[in-house]
C-alpha positions as CSV (number, residue, x, y, z in Angstrom):
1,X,93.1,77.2,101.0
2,X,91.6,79.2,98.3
3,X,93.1,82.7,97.9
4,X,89.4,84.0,96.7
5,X,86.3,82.6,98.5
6,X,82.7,83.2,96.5
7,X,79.3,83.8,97.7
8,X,76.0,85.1,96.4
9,X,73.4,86.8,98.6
10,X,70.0,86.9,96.2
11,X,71.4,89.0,93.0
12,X,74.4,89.8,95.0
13,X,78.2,88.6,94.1
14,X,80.5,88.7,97.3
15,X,84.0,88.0,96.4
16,X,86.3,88.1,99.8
17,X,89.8,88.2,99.3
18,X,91.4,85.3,101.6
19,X,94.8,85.6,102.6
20,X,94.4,87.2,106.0
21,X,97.6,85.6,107.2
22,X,99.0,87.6,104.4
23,X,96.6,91.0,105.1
24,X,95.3,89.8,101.9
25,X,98.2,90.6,99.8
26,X,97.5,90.3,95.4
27,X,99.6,87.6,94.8
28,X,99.4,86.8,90.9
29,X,96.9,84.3,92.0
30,X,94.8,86.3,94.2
31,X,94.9,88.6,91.2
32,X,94.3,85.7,88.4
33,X,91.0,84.3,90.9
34,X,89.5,88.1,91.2
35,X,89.7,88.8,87.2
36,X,88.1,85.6,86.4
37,X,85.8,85.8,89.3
38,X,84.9,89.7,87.8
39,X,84.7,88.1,84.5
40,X,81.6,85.5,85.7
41,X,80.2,87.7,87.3
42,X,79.8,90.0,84.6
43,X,77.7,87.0,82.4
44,X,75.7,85.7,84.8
45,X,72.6,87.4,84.4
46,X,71.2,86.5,88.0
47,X,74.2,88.6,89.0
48,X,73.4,92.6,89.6
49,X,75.5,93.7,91.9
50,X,79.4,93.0,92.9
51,X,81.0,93.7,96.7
52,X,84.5,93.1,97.3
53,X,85.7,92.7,100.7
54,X,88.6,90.9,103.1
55,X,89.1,88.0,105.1
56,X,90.4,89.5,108.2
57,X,91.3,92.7,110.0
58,X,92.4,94.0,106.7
59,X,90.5,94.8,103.4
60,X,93.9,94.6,101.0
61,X,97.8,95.6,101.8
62,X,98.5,95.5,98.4
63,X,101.0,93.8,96.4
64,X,103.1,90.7,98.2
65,X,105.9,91.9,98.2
66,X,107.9,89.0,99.1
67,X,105.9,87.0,96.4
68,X,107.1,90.1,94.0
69,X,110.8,90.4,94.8
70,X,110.8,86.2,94.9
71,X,109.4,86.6,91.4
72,X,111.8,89.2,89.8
73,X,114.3,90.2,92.2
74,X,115.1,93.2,89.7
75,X,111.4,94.5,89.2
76,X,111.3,93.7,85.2
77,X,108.0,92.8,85.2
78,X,106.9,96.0,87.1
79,X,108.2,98.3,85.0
80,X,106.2,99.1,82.5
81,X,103.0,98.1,83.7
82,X,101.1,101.0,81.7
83,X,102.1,99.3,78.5
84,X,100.7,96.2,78.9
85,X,98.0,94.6,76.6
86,X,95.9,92.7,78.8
87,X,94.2,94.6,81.3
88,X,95.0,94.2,85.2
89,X,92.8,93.3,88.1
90,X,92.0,96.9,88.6
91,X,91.0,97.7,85.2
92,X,88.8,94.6,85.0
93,X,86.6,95.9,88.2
94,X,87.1,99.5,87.0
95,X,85.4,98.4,83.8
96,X,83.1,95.9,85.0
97,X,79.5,97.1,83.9
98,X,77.9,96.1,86.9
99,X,78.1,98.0,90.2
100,X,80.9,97.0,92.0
101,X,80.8,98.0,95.9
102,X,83.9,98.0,98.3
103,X,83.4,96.9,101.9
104,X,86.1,97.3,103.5
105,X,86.3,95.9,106.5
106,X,89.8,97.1,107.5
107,X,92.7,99.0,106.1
108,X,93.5,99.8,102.3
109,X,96.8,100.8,101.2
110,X,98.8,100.9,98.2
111,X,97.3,98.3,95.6
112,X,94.7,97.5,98.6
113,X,93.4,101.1,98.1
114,X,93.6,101.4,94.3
115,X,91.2,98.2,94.1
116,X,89.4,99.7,96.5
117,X,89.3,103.1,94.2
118,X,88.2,100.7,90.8
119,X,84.9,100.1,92.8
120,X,82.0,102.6,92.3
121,X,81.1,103.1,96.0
122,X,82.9,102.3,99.4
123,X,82.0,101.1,102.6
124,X,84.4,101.5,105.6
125,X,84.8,101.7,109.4
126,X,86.0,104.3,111.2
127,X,89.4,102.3,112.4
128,X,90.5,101.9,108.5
129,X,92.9,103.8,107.1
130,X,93.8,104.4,103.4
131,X,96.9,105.4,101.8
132,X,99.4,105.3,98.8
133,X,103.0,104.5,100.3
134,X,104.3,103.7,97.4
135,X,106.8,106.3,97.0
136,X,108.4,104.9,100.0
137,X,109.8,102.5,99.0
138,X,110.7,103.6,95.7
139,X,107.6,102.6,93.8
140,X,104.9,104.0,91.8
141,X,101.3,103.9,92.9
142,X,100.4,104.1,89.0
143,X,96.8,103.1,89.3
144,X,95.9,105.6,91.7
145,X,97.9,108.5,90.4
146,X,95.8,108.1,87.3
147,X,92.0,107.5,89.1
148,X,92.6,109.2,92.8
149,X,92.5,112.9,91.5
150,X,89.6,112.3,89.3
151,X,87.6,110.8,92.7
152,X,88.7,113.8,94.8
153,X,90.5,117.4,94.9
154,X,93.4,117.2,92.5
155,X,95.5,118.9,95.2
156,X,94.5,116.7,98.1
157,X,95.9,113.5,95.5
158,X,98.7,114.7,95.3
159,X,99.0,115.6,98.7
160,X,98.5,111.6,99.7
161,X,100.4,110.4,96.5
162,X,103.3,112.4,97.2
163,X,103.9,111.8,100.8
164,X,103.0,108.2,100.8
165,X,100.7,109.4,104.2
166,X,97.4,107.3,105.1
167,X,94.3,109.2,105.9
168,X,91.8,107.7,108.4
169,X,88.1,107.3,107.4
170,X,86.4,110.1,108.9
171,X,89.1,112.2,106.4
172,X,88.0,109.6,103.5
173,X,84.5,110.3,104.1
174,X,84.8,113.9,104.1
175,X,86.8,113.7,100.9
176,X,84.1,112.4,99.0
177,X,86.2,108.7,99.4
178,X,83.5,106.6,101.6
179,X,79.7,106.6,100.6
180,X,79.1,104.6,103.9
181,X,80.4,104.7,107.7
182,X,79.7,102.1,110.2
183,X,80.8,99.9,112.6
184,X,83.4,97.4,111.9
185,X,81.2,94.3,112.6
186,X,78.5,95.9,110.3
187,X,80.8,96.7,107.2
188,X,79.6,93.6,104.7
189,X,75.7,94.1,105.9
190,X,76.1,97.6,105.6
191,X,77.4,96.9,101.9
192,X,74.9,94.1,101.3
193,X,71.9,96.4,102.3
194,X,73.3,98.8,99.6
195,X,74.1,96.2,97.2
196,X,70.9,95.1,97.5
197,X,68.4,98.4,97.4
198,X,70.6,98.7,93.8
199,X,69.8,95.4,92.7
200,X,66.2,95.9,93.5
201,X,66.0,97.9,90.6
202,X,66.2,97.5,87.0
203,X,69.7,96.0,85.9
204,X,69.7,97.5,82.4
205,X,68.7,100.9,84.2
206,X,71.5,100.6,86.7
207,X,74.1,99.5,83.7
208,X,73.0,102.6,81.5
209,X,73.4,105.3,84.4
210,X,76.5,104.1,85.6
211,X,78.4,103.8,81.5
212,X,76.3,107.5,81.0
213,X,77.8,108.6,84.8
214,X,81.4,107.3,84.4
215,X,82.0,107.7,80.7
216,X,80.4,111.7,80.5
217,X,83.4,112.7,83.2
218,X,85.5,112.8,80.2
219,X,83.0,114.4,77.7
220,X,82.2,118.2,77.3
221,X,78.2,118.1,78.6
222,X,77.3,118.4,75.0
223,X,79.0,115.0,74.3
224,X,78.2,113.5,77.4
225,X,74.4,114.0,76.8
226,X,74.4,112.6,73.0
227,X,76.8,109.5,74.2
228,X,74.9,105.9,73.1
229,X,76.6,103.6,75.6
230,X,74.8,100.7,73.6
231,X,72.2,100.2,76.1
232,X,68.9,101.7,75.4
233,X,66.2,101.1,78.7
234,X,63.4,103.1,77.0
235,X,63.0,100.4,74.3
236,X,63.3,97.5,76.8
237,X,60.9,95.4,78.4
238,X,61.8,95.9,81.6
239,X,60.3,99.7,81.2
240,X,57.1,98.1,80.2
241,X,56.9,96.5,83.7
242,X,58.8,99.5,85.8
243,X,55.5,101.1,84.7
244,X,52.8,98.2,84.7
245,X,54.3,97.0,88.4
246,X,54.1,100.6,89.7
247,X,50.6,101.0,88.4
248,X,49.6,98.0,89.9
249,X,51.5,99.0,93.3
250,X,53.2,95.6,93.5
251,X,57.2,94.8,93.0
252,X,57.9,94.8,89.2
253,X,59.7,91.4,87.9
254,X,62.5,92.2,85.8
255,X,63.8,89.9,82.9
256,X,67.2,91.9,82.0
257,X,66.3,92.4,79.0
């Protein structure tokens, strides 16, 4: 059975984690098929927008454990995973340059909810919870520590990172976690209706807004506003027909370029 099953809806990736036996555990190949997968994603043109979601009751649990301790009994290989050269799964969708959504159609914890937090927007129901139980169980949510108090209040982070205690979704949402709340049955067409009002639009438009958005957090404004993320949409030819298809009132054509 394939650990990663792949789908496209129009200009829309869907990559659903498939281990639900497992509640979708990362083993490394879960994690090996989702970086590649990111990776394709990211040069197929036809491709605007990326979800990530579960097979399942569950979005993600997080690491396998038992695949982990089977691996390296005495956790060399997860100690110094800050220092590593290549980048992990969650840095490849943190980094991806197209819009990565999560719909989450169940529960996100530990590595679960860190992949979850390397998307730009979420998509939950209101049975989900979301947590960081790493310390726990003696671990290190290292991932989250680093991105979780930049996504909400610093002293709510440390709050959840601390006590390793899940949150539900109506606290998620209120935290500034969730962009969406529906129904469990309605979690991926939720997230495809917002996958697709993005990708309706111009993709080097939505690529230059989210580099400008995500890049500026760490700039002084003065910075942020001079920043060239190497995209320029005002020179390309896609503006030409933003403005010759809204002229014309009809849906403008775009050619990525």
């Amino acid at each position: 059975m394939d650990e990663l099953l792949i789908s496209n809806f129009g200009h829309v990736r869907v990559l659903t984690l498939n281990r639900p036996e497992r509640k979708n555990a990362l083993s490394d190949t879960l994690k090996q098929a989702i970086i590649e997968a990111m990776l394709d994603a990211e040069e197929e043109n036809a491709v605007r927008v990326i979800v990530l979601t579960g097979s399942g009751d569950v979005f993600c649990s997080g690491a396998d454990l038992k695949n982990m301790r089977s691996n390296d009994d005495q956790g060399i290989r997860f100690r110094t995973p800050m220092n590593r050269p290549e980048r992990n799964v969650y840095e490849v969708v943190l980094e991806s340059k197209k819009p990565v959504i999560a719909a989450l159609n169940g529960s996100a914890v530990a590595g679960g909810f860190e992949l979850s937090l390397a998307c730009d927007l979420r998509v939950s129901h209101a049975a989900a919870k979301f947590g960081l139980p790493e310390t726990k169980i003696g671990m290190g949510a290292n991932f989250g520590s680093v991105l979780l108090p930049r996504l909400i209040s610093p002293t709510l982070a440390l709050e959840m990172l601390m006590t390793g205690e899940y949150i539900s979704a109506d606290q998620a949402l209120q935290r500034g976690l969730l962009n969406r709340l529906t129904t469990q049955d309605q979690v991926l067409e939720e997230s495809l209706k917002l996958a697709q009002q993005i990708a309706k639009n111009a993709p080097i438009s939505v690529r230059r807004v989210k580099a400008v958005a995500l890049k500026g957090l760490d700039l002084p404004i003065p910075a942020a506003l001079r920043q060239d993320p190497g995209m320029n949409p005002y020179l390309s030819e896609d503006r030409k027909e933003g403005i010759k298809a809204r002229l014309e009132k009809r849906d403008p054509v775009w050619q990525n370029k």
